[in-house]
ZAMARGU-4260 file (C-alpha; in steps of 0.2 Angstrom, whole numbers, plus 5000, padded with zeros to 4 digits):
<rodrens>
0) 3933/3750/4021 | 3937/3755/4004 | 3955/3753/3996 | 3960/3762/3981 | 3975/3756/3969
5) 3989/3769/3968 | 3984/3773/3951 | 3966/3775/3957 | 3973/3788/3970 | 3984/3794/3956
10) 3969/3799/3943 | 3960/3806/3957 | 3973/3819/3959 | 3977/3821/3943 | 3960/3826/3940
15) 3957/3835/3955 | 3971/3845/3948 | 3964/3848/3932 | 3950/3855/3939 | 3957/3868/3950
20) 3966/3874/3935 | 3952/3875/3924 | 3943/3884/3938 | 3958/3899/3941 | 3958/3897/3921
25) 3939/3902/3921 | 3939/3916/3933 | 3956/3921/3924 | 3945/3920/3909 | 3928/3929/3916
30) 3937/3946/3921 | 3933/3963/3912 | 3943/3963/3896 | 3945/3982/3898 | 3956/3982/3915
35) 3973/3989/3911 | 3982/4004/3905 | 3988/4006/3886 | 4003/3999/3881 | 4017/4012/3879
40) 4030/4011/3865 | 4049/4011/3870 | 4051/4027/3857 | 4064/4038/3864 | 4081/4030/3867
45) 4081/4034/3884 | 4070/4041/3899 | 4073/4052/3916 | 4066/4048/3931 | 4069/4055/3951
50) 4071/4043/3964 | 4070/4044/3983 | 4087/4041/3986 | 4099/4042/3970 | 4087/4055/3964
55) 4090/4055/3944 | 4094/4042/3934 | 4094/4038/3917 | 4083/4023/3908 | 4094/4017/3893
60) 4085/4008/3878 | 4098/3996/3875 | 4091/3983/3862 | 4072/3981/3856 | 4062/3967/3844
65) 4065/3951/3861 | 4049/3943/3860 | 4045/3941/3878 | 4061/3939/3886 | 4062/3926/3903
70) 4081/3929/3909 | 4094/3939/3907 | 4115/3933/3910 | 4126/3948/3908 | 4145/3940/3901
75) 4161/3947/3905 | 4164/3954/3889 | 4147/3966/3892 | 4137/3955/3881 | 4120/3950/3885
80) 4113/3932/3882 | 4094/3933/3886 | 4082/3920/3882 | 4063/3922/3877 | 4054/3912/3886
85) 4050/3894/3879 | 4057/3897/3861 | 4074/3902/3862 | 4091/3911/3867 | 4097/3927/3859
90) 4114/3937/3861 | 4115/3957/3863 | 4134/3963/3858 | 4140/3977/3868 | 4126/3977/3879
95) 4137/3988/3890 | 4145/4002/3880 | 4136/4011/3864 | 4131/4004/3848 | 4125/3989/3854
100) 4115/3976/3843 | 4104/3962/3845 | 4109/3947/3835 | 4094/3944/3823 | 4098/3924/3825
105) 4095/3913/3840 | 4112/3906/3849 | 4111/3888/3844 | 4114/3873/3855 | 4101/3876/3867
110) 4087/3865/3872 | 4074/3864/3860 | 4055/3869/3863 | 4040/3856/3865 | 4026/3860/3856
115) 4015/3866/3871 | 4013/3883/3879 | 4024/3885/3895 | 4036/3871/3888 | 4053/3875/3881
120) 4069/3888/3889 | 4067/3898/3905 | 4083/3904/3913 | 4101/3906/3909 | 4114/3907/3921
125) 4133/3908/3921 | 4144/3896/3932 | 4154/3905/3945 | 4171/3898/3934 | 4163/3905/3918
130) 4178/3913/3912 | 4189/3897/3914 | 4177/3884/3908 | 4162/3893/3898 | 4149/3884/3906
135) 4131/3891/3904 | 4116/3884/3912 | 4098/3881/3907 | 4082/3876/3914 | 4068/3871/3904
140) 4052/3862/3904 | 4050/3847/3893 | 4039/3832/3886 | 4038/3815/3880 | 4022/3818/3869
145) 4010/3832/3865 | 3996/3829/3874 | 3975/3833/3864 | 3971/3847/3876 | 3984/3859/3887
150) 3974/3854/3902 | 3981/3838/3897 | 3997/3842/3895 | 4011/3833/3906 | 4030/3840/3909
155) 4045/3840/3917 | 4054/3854/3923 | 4073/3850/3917 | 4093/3857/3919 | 4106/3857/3906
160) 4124/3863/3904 | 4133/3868/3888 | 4149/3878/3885 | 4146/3895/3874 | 4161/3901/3865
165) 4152/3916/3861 | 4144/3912/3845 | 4135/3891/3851 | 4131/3883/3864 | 4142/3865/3862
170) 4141/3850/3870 | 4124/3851/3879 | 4121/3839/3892 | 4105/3836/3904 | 4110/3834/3923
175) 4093/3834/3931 | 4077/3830/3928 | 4060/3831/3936 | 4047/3820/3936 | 4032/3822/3924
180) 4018/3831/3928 | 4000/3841/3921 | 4004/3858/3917 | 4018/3868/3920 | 4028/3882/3929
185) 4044/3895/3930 | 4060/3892/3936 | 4076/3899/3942 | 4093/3895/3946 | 4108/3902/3956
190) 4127/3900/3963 | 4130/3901/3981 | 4150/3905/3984 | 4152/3886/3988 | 4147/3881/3968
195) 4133/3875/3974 | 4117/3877/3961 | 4099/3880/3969 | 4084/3878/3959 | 4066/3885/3960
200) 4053/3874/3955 | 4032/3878/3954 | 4017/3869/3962 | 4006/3883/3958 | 3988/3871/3959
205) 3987/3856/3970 | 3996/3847/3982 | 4013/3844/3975 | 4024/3859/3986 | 4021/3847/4001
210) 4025/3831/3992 | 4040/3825/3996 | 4040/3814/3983 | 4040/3828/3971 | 4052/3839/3965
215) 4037/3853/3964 | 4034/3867/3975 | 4053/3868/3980 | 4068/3874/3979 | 4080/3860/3975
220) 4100/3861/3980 | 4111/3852/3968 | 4130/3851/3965 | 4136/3859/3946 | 4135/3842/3939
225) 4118/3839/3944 | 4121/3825/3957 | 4115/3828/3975 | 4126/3836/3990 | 4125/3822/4005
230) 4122/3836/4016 | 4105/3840/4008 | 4092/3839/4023 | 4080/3824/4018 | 4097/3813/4009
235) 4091/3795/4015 | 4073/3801/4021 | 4059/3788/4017 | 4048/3799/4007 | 4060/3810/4001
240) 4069/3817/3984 | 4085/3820/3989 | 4086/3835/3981 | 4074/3844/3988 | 4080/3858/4002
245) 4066/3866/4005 | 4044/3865/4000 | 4029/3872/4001 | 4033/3885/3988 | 4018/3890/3976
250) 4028/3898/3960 | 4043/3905/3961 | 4051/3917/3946 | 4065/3924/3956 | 4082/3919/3965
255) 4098/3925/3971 | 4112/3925/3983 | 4116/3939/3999 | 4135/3939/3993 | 4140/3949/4011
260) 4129/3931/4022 | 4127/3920/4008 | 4110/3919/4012 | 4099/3911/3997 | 4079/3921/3993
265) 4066/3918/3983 | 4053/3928/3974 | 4037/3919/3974 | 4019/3923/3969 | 4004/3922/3980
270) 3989/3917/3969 | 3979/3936/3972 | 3991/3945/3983 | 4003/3939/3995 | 4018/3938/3987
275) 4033/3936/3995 | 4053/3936/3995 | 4060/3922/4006 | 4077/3918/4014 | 4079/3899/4010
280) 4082/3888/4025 | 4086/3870/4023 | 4072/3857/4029 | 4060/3872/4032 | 4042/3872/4026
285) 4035/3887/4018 | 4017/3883/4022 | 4009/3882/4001 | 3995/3879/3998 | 3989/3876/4015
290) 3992/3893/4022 | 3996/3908/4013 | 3993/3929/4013 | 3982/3928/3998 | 3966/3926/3991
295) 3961/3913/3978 | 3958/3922/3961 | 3937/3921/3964 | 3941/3933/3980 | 3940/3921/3996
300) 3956/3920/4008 | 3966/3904/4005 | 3969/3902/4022 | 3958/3908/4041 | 3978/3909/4043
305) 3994/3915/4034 | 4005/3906/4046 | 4006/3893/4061 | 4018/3884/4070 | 4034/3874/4058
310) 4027/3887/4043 | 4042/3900/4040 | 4035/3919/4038 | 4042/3930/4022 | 4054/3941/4022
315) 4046/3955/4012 | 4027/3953/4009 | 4018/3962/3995 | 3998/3962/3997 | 3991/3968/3983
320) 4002/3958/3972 | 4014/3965/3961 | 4019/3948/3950 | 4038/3947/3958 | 4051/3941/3945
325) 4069/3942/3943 | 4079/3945/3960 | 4098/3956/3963 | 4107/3963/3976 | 4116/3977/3970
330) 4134/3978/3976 | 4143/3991/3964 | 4147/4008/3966 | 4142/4015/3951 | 4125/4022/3959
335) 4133/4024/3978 | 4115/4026/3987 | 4108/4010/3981 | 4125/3999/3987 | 4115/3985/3999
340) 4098/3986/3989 | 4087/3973/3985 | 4080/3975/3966 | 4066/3964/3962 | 4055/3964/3945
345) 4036/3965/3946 | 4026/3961/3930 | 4012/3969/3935 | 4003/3977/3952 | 3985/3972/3960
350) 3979/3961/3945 | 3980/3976/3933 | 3990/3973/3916 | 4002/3986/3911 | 4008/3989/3928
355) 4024/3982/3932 | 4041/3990/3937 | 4057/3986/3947 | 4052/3986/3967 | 4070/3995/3976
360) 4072/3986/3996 | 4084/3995/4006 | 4089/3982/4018 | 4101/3981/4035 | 4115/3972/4036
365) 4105/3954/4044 | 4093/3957/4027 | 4078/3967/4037 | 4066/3978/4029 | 4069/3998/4030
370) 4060/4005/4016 | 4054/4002/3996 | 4052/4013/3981 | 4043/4006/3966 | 4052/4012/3950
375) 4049/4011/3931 | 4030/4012/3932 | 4030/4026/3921 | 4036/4015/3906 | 4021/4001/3911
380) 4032/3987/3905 | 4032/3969/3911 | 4049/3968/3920 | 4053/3949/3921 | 4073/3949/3925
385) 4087/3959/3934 | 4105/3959/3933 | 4119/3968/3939 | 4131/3970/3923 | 4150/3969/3923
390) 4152/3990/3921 | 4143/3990/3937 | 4126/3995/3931 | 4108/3986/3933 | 4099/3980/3919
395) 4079/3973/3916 | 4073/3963/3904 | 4053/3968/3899 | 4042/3955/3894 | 4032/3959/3879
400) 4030/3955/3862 | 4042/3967/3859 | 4052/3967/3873 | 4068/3977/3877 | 4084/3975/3887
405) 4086/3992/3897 | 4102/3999/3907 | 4098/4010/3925 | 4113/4024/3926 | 4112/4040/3934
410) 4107/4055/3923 | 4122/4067/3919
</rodrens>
């Protein structure tokens, strides 16, 4: 019989890895140039559309020049920290009220970006206590070294915490950290009432989401200091990271908390269609890469299958795809007929660039499906974040190379 060292078994992967990449990244590669609609300017300072249910409301252009925006943390104070994703965190004041600006300088503080593509910020998000203590936190993938080729490239998905005082981010510190691995992937982060932090991680290629040994492909539960809750479900499991509460998740670039149940979802991306929205259950197995609603990017189905028994089904499906990003519940009463909704960013719909909107879910009170409206398509922007901002309003982020932060109100 043969026997392989672990670090024979671990080149093999490792390369069986690279080359799926380099496969999606080829067929990626070997589509039509031409697909997509032309890119629309953000020209007027606001736009009117009709909806189904609050009929018309107002598209405020709050700030322009981001260079594509990742997240978006509305302050108390009606400013607007966003970061552009992998390079840097910028400040809009009075993102809330008129006359708001975009500071021309990045916030300092923050983690700084490896020289790679994917590496460097991702989200920014506010502790629940923010207004007592200030603290603001980051994830962000990292590196030891720069690696000759991307397909090469090794990082580790990371969290940090710093206090902003308005003006810097002081005293950053790194509470968690990932192990290294090839390539790299999105995340997300999020408060339940309890102040517990959960974090999204990706396993977008391979075999790392049913790992358990990996922190990849899950969504990780963690206290606000970074150390692990004993009541995780896989504490003291051979195995295991104990930081892990749930897997099988592909890449998943949206999270947030049901405040009325405290139930915890996810926004994650099939590979060609099949994305989903996911209430997180602790222990469970969400079936990726062995069983999934999508097709692999040449065309085939990734699975005979979708589900089977031990695999939990999605909450909300999307087949064609629609890219889904940031996740909100609305809970305001500033736009009374969308109280309850689900709000979740799509960057773009069926494979076709220059396509994306914000997907509206009107939901029951146990979190099932009634009906969706797709909105914003007109503009054919990127959405990548949604937030629900302290006058009660929702806002988007685009992502573009000039991207825009952007108020929902109902038209006068």
């Amino acid at each position: 019989m043969l026997r392989l060292s672990c670090r024979a078994l671990r080149w093999i992967e490792l390369s069986i890895a690279v080359a799926v990449m380099s496969v999606a990244a080829v067929a990626q590669q070997n589509q039509p140039q031409n697909i997509g609609v032309a890119p629309v300017a953000l020209t007027s300072e606001s736009y009117t559309f009709d909806t189904a249910e609050q009929h018309k409301i107002r598209v405020v252009v709050v700030a322009k020049g981001l260079v594509h925006p990742f997240s978006l943390a509305m302050l108390p104070n009606g400013d607007a920290l966003i970061t552009e994703r992998g390079v840097r965190l910028r400040i809009v004041r009075n993102a809330t009220g008129r006359g708001a600006t975009l500071d021309p300088g990045a916030v300092a503080g923050v983690p700084q970006p490896p020289a790679f593509r994917g590496g460097g910020l991702l989200d920014v998000v506010l502790h629940p206590k923010f207004a007592t203590n200030g603290l603001v936190y980051f994830t962000y993938n990292k590196t030891n070294a720069v690696a000759a080729t991307p397909a090469q490239q090794q990082a580790a998905i990371a969290l940090a915490r710093g206090r902003f005082d308005g003006r810097a981010v002081a005293g950053l510190e790194e509470i968690f950290a990932g192990e290294l691995k090839t390539g790299s992937s999105g995340s997300r982060i999020a408060f339940t009432a309890d102040g517990l932090l959960y974090m999204t991680t990706g396993a977008p290629f391979g075999q790392e989401a049913q790992n358990g040994n990996s922190v990849y492909g899950k969504v990780l539960r963690l206290r606000d200091d970074g150390t692990v809750p004993p009541d995780n479900p896989f504490v003291g499991k051979a195995g295991w990271r104990p930081e892990v509460f749930s897997y099988g998740h592909r890449d998943q670039l949206g999270l947030t908390v049901h405040e009325a149940t405290g139930a915890v979802l996810a926004a994650e991306h099939g590979p060609n269609g099949g994305d989903e929205v996911n209430v997180i259950s602790p222990g469970r197995n969400y079936g990726w890469p062995k069983f999934s609603f999508g097709r692999s990017y040449e065309g085939p189905r990734i699975s005979d299958v979708p589900l089977a028994p031990g695999i939990e089904q999605p909450l909300l499906l999307w087949i064609p795809s629609i890219a889904p990003t940031g996740l909100a519940f609305y809970t305001a009463d500033r736009i009374p007929a969308w109280k309850g909704n689900l709000f979740v960013g799509s960057a773009r719909r069926g494979e076709v660039p220059r396509t994306g909107g914000l997907e509206r879910v009107v939901v029951n009170s146990q979190l099932e499906e009634l009906r969706r409206e797709t909105l914003l398509t007109d503009l054919h922007q990127r959405i990548r974040d949604v937030r629900q901002g302290p006058d009660g309003l929702l806002y988007v982020i685009t992502d573009e190379d000039d991207g825009a932060l952007l108020r929902i109100e109902p038209a006068p």
